[in-house]
C-alpha positions in Angstrom: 62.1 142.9 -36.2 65.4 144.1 -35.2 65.9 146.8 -37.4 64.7 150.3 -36.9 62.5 152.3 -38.1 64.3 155.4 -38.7 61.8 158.3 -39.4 64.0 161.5 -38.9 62.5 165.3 -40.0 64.0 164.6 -43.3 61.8 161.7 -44.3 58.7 163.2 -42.3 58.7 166.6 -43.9 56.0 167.6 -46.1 56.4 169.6 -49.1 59.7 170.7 -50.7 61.9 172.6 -48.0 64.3 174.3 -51.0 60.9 175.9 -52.5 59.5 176.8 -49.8 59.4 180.4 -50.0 56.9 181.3 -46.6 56.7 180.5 -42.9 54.1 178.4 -41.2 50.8 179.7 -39.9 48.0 179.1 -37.4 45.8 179.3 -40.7 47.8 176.2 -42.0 47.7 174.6 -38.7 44.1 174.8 -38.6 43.2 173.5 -42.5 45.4 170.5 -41.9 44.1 167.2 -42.6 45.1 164.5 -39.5 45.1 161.2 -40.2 43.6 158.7 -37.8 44.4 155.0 -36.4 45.1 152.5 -39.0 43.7 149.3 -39.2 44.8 146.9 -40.9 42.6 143.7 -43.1 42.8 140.4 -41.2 45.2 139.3 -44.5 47.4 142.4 -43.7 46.9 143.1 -47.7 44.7 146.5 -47.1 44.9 149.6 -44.2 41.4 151.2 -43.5 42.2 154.7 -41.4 40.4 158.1 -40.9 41.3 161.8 -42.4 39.7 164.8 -40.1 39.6 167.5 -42.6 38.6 171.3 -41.3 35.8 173.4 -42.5 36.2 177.1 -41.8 33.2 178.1 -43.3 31.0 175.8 -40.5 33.6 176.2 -38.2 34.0 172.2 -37.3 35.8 169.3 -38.6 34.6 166.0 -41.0 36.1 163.2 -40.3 35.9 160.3 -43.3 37.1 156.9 -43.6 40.2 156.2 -46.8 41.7 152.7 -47.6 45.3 151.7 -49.4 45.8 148.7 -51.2 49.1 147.5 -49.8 49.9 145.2 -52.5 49.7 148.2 -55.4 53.3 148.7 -56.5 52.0 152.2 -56.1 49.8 152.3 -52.9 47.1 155.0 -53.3 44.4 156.3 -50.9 40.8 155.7 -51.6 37.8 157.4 -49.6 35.3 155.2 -48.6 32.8 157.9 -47.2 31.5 161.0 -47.6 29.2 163.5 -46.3 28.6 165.9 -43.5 28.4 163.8 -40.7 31.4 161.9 -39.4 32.7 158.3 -40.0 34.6 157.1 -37.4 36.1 153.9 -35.6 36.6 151.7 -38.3 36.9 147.7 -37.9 37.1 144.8 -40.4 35.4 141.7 -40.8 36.7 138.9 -40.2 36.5 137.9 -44.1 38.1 141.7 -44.9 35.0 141.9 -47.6 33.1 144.9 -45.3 34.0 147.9 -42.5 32.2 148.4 -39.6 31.9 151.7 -38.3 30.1 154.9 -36.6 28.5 157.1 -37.9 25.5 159.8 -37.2 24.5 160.3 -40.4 20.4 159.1 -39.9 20.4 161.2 -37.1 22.1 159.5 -34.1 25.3 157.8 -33.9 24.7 153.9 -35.3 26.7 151.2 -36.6 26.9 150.8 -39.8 28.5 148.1 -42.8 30.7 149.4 -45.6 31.1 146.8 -48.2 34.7 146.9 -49.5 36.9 145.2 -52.4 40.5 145.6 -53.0 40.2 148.8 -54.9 37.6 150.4 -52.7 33.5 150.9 -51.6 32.0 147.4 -52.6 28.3 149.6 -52.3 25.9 151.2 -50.3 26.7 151.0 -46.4 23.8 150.0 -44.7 23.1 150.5 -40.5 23.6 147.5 -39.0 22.1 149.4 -35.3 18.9 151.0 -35.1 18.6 152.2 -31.3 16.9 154.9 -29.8 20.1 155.9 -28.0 23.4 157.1 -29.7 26.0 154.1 -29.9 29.3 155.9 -28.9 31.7 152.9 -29.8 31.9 149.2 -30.4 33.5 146.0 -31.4 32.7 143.1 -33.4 33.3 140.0 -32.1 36.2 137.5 -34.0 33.5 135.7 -36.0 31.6 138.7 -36.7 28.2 137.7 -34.8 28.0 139.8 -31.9 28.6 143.5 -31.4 29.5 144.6 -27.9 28.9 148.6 -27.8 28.4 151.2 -25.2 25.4 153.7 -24.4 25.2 156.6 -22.1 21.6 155.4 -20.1 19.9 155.5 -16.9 21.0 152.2 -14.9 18.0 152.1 -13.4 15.8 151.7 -16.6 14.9 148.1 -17.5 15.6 149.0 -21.6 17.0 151.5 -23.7 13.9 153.5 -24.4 13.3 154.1 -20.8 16.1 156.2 -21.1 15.1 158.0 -24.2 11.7 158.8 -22.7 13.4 159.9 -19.6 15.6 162.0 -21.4 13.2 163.5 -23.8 10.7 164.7 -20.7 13.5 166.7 -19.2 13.5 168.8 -22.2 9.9 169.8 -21.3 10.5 170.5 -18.0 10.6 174.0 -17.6 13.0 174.2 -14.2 16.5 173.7 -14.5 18.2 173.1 -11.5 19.7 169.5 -10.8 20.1 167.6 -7.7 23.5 166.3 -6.5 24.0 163.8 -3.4 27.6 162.4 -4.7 30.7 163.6 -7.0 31.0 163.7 -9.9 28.7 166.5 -10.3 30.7 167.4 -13.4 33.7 165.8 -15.1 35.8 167.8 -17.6 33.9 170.0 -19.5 30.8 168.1 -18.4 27.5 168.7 -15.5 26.6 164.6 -14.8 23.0 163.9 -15.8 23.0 160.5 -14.0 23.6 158.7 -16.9 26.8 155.9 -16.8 28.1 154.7 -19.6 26.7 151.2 -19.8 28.5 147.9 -22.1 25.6 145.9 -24.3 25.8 143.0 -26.4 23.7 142.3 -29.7 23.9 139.2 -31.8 23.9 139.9 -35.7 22.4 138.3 -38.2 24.1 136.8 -41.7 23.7 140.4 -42.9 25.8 141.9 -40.1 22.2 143.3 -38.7 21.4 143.3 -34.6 18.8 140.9 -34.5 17.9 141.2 -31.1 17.3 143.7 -28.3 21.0 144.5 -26.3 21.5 142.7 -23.3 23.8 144.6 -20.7 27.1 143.2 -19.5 28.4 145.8 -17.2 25.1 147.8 -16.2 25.1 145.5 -12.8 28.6 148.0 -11.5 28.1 151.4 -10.7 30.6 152.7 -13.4 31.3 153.5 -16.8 32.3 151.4 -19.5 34.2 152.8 -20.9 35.5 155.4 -18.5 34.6 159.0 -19.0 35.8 161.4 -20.0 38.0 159.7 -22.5 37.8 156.3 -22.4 37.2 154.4 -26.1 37.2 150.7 -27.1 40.3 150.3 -26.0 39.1 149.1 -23.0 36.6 146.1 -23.6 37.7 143.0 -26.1 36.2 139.8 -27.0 37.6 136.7 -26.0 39.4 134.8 -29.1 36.5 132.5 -29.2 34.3 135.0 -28.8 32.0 133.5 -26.1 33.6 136.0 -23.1 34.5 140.1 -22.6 36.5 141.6 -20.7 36.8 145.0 -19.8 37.9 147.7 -17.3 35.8 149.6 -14.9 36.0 151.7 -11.5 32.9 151.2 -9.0 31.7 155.1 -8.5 30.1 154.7 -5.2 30.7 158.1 -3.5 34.5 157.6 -4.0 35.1 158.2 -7.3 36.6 161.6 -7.4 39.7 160.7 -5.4 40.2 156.7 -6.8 41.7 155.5 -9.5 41.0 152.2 -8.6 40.1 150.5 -11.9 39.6 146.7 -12.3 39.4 144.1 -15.1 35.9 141.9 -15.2 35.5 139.3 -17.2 31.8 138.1 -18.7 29.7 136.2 -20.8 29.5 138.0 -24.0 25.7 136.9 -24.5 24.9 138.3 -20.8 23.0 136.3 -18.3 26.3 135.8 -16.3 27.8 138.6 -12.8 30.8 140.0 -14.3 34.0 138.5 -12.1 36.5 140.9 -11.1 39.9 139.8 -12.1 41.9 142.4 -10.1 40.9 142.8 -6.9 43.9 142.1 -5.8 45.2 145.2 -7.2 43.6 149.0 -5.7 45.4 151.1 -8.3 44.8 151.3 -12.4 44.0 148.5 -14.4 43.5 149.3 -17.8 43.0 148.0 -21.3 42.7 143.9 -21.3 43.5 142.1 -24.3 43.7 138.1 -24.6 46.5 136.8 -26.5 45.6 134.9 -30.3 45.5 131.8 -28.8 43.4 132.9 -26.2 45.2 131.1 -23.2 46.4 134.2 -21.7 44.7 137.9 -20.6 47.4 141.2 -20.6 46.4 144.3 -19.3 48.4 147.5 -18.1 48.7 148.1 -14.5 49.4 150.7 -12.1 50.5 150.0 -8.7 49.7 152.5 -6.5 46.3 154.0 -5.9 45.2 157.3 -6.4 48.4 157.9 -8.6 47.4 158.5 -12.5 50.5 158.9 -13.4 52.5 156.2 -12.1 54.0 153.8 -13.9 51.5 151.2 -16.5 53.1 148.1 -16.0 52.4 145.1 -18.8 50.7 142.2 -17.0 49.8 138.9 -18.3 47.7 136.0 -16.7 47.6 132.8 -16.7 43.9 132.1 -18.3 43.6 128.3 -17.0 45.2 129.4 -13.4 45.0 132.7 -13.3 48.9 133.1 -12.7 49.9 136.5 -13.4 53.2 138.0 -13.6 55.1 141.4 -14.6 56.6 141.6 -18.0 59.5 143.9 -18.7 59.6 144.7 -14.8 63.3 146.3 -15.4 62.2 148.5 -18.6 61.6 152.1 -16.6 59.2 152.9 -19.3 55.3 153.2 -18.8 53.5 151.6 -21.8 50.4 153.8 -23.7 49.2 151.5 -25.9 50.0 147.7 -26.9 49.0 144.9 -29.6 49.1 141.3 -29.3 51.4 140.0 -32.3 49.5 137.4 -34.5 52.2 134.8 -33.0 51.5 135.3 -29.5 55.1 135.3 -28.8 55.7 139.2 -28.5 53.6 142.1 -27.9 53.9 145.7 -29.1 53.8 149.0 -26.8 54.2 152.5 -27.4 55.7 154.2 -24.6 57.4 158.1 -24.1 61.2 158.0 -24.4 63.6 160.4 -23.8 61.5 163.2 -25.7 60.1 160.6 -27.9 57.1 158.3 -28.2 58.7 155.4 -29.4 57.5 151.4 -30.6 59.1 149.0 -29.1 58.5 145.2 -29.2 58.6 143.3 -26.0 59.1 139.4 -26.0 56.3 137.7 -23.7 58.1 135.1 -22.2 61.5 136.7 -21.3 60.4 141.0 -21.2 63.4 141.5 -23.9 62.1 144.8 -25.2 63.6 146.3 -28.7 62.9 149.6 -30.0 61.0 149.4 -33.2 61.1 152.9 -34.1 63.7 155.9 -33.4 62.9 159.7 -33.8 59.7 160.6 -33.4 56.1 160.1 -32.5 54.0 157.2 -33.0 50.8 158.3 -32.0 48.9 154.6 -33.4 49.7 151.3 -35.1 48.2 148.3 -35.9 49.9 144.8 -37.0 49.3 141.8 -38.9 51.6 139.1 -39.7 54.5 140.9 -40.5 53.1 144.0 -41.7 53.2 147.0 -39.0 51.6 150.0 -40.3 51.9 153.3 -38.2 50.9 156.8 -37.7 54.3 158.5 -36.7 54.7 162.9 -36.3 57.4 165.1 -35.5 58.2 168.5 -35.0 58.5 169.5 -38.7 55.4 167.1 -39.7 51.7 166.4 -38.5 51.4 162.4 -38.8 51.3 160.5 -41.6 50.9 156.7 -42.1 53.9 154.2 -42.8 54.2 150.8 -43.6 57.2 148.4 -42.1 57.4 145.0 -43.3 59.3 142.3 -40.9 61.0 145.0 -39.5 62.3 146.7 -43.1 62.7 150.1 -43.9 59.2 151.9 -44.0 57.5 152.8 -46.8 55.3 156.3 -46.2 52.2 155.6 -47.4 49.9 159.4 -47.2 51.2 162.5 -48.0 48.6 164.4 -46.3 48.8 168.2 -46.7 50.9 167.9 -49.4 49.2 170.6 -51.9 48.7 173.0 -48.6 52.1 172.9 -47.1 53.7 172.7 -50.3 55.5 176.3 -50.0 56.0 176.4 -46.3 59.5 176.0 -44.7 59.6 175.0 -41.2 61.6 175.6 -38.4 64.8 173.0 -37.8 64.3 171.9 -34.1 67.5 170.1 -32.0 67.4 167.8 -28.6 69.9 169.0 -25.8 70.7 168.1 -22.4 71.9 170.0 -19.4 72.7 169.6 -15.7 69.2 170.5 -14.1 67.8 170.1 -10.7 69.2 167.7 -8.4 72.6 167.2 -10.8 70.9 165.5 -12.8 70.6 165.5 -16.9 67.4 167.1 -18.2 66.5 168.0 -22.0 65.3 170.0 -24.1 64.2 170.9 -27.6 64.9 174.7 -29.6 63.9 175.3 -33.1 64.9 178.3 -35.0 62.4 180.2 -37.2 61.5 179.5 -40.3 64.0 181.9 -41.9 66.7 181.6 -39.8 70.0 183.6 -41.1 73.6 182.8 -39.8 74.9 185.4 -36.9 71.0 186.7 -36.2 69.6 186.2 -32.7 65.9 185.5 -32.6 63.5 186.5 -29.7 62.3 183.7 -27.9 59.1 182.2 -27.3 59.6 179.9 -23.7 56.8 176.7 -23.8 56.1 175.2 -20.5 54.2 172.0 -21.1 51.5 170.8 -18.4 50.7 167.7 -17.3 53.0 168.1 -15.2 53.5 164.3 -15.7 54.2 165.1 -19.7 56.6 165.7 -22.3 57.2 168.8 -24.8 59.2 166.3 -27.2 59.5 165.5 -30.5 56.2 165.4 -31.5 53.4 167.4 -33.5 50.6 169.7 -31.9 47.3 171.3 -32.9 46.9 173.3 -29.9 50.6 174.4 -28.7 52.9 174.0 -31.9 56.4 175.3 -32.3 56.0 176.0 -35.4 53.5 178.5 -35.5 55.9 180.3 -33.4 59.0 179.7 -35.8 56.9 180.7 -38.8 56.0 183.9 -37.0 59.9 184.7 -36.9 60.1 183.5 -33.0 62.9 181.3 -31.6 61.1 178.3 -29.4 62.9 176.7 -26.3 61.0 174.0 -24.5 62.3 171.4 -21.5 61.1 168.4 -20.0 61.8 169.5 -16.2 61.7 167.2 -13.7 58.4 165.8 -13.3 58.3 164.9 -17.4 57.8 161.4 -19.2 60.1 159.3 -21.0 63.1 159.4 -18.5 62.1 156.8 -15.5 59.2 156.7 -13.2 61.3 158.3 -10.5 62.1 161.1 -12.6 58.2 161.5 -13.2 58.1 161.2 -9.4 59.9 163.7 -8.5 57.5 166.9 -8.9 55.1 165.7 -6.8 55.1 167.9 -3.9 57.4 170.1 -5.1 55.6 171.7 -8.3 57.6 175.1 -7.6 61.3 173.6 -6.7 63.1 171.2 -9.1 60.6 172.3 -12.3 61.5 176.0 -11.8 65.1 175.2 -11.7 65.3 173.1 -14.5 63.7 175.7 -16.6 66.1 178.4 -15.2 69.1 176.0 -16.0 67.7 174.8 -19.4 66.7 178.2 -20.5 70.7 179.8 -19.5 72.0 176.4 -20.9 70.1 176.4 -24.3 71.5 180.5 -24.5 74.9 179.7 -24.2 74.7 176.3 -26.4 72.6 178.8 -29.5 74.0 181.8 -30.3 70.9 183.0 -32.2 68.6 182.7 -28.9 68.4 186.4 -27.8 67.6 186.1 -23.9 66.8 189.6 -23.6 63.7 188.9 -25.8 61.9 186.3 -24.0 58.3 185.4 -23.3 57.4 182.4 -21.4 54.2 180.9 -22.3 52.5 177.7 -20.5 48.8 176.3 -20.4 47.5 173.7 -17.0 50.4 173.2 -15.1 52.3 175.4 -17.3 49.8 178.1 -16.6 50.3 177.3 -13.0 54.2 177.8 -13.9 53.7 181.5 -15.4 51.7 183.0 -11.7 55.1 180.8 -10.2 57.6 182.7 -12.3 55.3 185.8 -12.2 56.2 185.9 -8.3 59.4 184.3 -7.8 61.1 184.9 -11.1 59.9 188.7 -11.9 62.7 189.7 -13.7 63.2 186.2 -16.0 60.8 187.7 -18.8 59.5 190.3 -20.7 55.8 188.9 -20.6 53.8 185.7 -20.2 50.9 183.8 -21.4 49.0 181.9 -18.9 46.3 179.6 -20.3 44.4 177.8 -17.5 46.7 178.0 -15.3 46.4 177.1 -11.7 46.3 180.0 -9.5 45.3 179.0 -5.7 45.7 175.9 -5.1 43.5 175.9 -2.1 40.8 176.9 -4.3 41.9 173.9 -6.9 41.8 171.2 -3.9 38.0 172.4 -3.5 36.9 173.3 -7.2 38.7 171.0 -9.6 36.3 167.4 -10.3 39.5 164.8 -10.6 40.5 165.0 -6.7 42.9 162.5 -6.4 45.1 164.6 -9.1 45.8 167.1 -6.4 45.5 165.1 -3.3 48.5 163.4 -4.8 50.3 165.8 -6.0 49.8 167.5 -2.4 50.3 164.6 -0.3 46.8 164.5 1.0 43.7 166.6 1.3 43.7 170.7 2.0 42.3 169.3 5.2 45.1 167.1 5.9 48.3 168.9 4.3 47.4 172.6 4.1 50.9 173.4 4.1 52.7 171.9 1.4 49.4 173.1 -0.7 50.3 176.7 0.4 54.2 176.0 0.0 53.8 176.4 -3.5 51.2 178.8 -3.8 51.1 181.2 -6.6 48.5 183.6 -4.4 50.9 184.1 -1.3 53.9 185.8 -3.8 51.2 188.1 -6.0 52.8 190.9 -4.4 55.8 190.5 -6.3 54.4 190.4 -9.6 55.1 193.0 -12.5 55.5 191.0 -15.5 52.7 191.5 -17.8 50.5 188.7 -18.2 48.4 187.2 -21.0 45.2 185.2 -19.2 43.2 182.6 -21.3 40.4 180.4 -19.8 37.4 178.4 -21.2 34.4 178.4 -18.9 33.7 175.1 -20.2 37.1 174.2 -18.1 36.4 172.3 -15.2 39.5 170.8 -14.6 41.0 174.3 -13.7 37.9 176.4 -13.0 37.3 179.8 -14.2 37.6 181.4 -11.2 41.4 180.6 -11.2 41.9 182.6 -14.2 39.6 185.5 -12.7 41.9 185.4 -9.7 44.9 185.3 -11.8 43.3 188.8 -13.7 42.4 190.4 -10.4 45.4 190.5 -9.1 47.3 191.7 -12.3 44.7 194.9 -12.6 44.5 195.7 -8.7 48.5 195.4 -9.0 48.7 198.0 -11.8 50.5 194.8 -13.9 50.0 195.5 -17.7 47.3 192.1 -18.5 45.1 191.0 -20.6 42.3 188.3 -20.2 40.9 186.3 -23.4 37.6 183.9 -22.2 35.8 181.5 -24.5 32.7 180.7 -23.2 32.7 177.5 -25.6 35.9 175.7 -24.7 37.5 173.2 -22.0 41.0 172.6 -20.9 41.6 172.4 -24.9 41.1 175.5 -27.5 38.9 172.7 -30.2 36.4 175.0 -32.4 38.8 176.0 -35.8 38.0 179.9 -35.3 38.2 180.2 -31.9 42.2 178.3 -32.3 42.7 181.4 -34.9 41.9 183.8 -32.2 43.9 182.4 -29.7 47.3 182.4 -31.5 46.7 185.5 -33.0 46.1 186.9 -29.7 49.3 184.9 -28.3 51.4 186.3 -31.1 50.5 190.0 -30.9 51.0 189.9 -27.5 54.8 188.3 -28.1 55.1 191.3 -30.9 54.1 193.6 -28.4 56.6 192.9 -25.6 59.7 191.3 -27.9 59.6 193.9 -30.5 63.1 196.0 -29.8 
């Protein structure tokens, strides 16, 4: 395994780049086909993934399940479902002769049984759930007879049709209003109904059928299993034996809008049993359990201090038998986002952001050796078995497509997704460089060039502030905020991971934290002059800055105290009072960290780095998007944003969508946005 995987644009690219005769478009970006997790056959011999393809006409997606033969000399996909309702969250059987997964298509979302052999559908899928609540993920246990699932009900109701009842007589009820006495009273784009989301078990029969009522593991803790609002399978596994789960939770209590205090329990899988907490010891994040093959020892990821969701995940393993547990990797200044027991036991796999990549890496359980397993890049899933590693991996020139690595060899691409639609489009080359930013210390950055670039031209420049903060604009591939839209609409892109980003140390990552107007601002001052004088083509006259969440916040910051660095900006939930955001937003402990402490407690420093106090300098004109389905960053910021533009005379615009979060989702409504964002960029860059 000590060879890399070296995926650069060249080998990701779709298409033919000498034909292609066009640029790339927010119409492309929007038909694209996005290929899901892979999973792999317990004899590594087949791949079993999903392919979200887009339907303009109905304005939604269709997600369907495709399998490859690995052993073909010529491996070929093969779709295993069709239909208009979704398949999703596939898993194999332990004999590799079926496929488990979820789907909605009887009405509700059940599991159900796909039948396979090597060349495809072995027959007719058949529901292997029927509940009268929607099944919103699972797994099968190692020996295939026991499903462990998760269902949104009322923990007070003794069985799963109490809820339905309950939920079915509040659509008769003709008043609306809704009683709070605790937060959440909504999460994300979300008003609480009182509903957690509750683990259950169900044995299966030889058939792969429940056979009994579900029993609840988890419905005894005042939490959600998994954790909302985007919590999946990921974090609750079977024992190796089978007879045990584990999973994560945080108690709610009245505290759970400022704590990130998850812990790992550990229960019978056939219920009867009090789940014991296996991390008490710990009050910060712990996340995503997994026993080892042999079963003899637990990992999990680990943060260490509380009310910090972006600190550093840590890889911790325990001691089953004495419940020892120890730090692997403690030197690696990396913070792991997913991980995979290999089949051996002896090494574990992690994905992890890297210096403007998301990167594999391998790390070695008994000493923390860590090797990269992959190089440019982003490796957005993986699975492994034996010595096959199969992986979906983007870039900035491609969305991602699957590969296949055997003992560490040189991958083999195995989709070619979007072939047919991308076929004439040439995109934008994009380059990683570094400068002297904040502090003295060396920050990067990316630039592409549009799609047509010519020698001795300079190009107006789109400037993308990433949010997060605690993120990274790297080498990776978007459906929301994509370079190359930008490039195929003739516009120059400049992009930098200011201090505060992934991928470059947890103190790095540290280091925005109440300062969100200081060190970022100057590293985006220094990158943008430093990327000017390093690429001739950039013309710095012509330059818009455009930034959504904290990168919104970052276009009312430059709006007041860097008027004169653009020629207009495009703010998309952006933060614009943060007193208002320490009382409005639902996640609290993001800004009671990020501000040292309550409004109450720390007023100042909240005020510090105010956009509201420096309105008065603002003249640049502003584009303002918001969905009212945002509660993360409320509406009423982006209202207050628009206010003060009109009653300062400052040429703005304010796009709403009643229908979206924090994230522009619904196919048409993405259309509108960039084609708003783009003709405002034609309007102010045009000479």
């Amino acid at each position: 395994m000590g060879r890399l995987f070296i995926l650069g644009a060249a080998t990701l690219a779709v298409g033919s780049a000498l034909a292609a005769p066009r640029g790339f478009t927010i119409e492309d970006l929007v038909k694209m086909e996005r290929v899901g997790a892979p999973a792999l056959s317990p004899d590594a011999s087949r791949v079993v993934y999903t392919v979200r393809s887009t339907n303009m006409e109905k304005n939604r997606g269709n997600t369907q399940l495709w399998m490859i033969d690995l052993r073909s000399a010529k491996p070929t996909p093969v779709r295993l479902t069709e239909g208009e309702s979704n398949s999703t969250d596939p898993e194999w059987s332990p004999k590799g002769d079926a496929i488990y997964f979820l789907s909605a298509r009887s009405g509700s979302s059940q599991v159900w049984r796909q039948p396979v052999s090597s060349t495809g559908s072995g027959g007719e899928a058949v529901k292997v759930t029927d509940l009268p609540l929607d099944v919103d993920n699972f797994r099968l246990s190692p020996a295939g007879d026991r499903l462990a699932m998760s269902l949104a009900v009322f923990r007070d109701c003794t069985d799963l049709a109490c809820t339905k009842t309950r939920l079915d007589e509040k659509t008769k009820n003709k008043a609306s209003g809704k009683v709070y006495d605790r937060l959440f009273v909504r999460h994300w784009d979300t008003w609480s109904d009182g509903r957690n989301n509750v683990l259950y078990s169900a044995p299966l029969d030889a058939a792969g059928k429940v056979t009994a009522a579900p029993v609840s593991l988890s419905g005894g803790i005042d939490g959600d299993v998994p954790s909302k609002p985007f919590g999946d399978r990921e974090e609750y596994r079977f024992s190796p034996d089978g007879k045990s789960v584990v999973f994560n939770v945080r108690v709610a209590g009245k505290t759970e809008a400022w704590s990130t205090n998850f812990d790992i329990y550990q229960t019978a899988a056939a219920g009867g049993a009090a789940p014991r907490n296996l991390t008490a010891d710990n009050p910060a994040w712990d996340s995503k359990p997994a026993f080892s093959p042999d079963g003899k020892t637990l990992a999990w990821l680990a943060m260490s201090r509380p009310g910090f969701e972006a600190d550093r995940f840590r890889l911790v393993l325990m001691d089953v038998a004495s419940g020892k547990k120890r730090v692997v990797a403690e030197s690696w200044d990396r913070s792991i986002g997913d991980y995979k027991w290999r089949d051996d036991g002896k090494a574990l796999l992690a994905t992890a952001d890297d210096l403007g990549q998301h990167r594999l890496f391998s790390i070695d359980a008994a000493s923390g050796k860590v090797a990269p397993l992959s190089d440019k890049g982003y490796v957005s899933a993986f699975d492994a078995r034996g010595k096959t590693v199969v992986m979906a991996q983007a870039n900035l020139q491609s969305g991602a497509q699957l590969f296949k690595s055997i003992n560490g060899g040189a991958p083999v691409q195995l989709t070619q997704l979007n072939s047919e639609l991308l076929a004439d489009v040439r995109f934008g080359e994009s380059e990683q460089f570094s400068f002297t930013g904040a502090k003295g210390e060396t920050v990067y950055g990316h630039v592409m060039k549009p799609w047509d670039a010519k020698p001795g031209v300079k190009y107006p420049v789109a400037f993308l502030v990433h949010g997060g903060p605690q993120g990274s604009f790297g080498n990776s591939w978007s459906y929301r905020w994509n370079p190359q839209t930008y490039a195929g609409a003739g516009y120059a892109t400049v992009f930098i991971d200011f201090h505060g980003s992934t991928g470059y140390g947890q103190a790095f990552t540290d280091s925005i934290s109440g300062d969100w107007g200081g060190a970022p601002l100057e590293d985006l001052k220094k990158g943008l002059d430093a990327a000017v004088k390093k690429y001739s083509w950039l013309d710095r006259e012509r330059s818009c800055a455009l930034g959504a969440s904290y990168g919104g916040y970052m276009m009312n910051w430059i709006a007041g105290n860097w008027p004169e660095g653009f020629r207009c900006l495009v703010n998309h939930d952006g933060v614009f009072d943060t007193r208002g955001m320490a009382y409005a937003t639902e996640e609290l402990w993001f800004t009671e960290w990020e501000n040292k402490g309550t409004y109450v407690d720390n007023a100042a420093l909240y005020e510090k780095f105010n956009p509201v106090h420096f309105v008065k300098n603002w003249k640049t004109p502003m584009l303002v998007v918001q969905g009212d389905l945002d509660f993360r960053i409320p509406t009423s910021q982006a209202l207050g944003t628009f206010t003060a533009l009109q009653r300062q005379g400052v040429e703005s615009k304010l796009l709403v969508f009643p229908d979206e979060n924090h994230w522009v989702l619904k196919p048409a409504n993405s259309v509108l946005w960039h084609h708003t964002v783009k003709d405002w960029l034609d309007r102010h860059l045009a000479r």
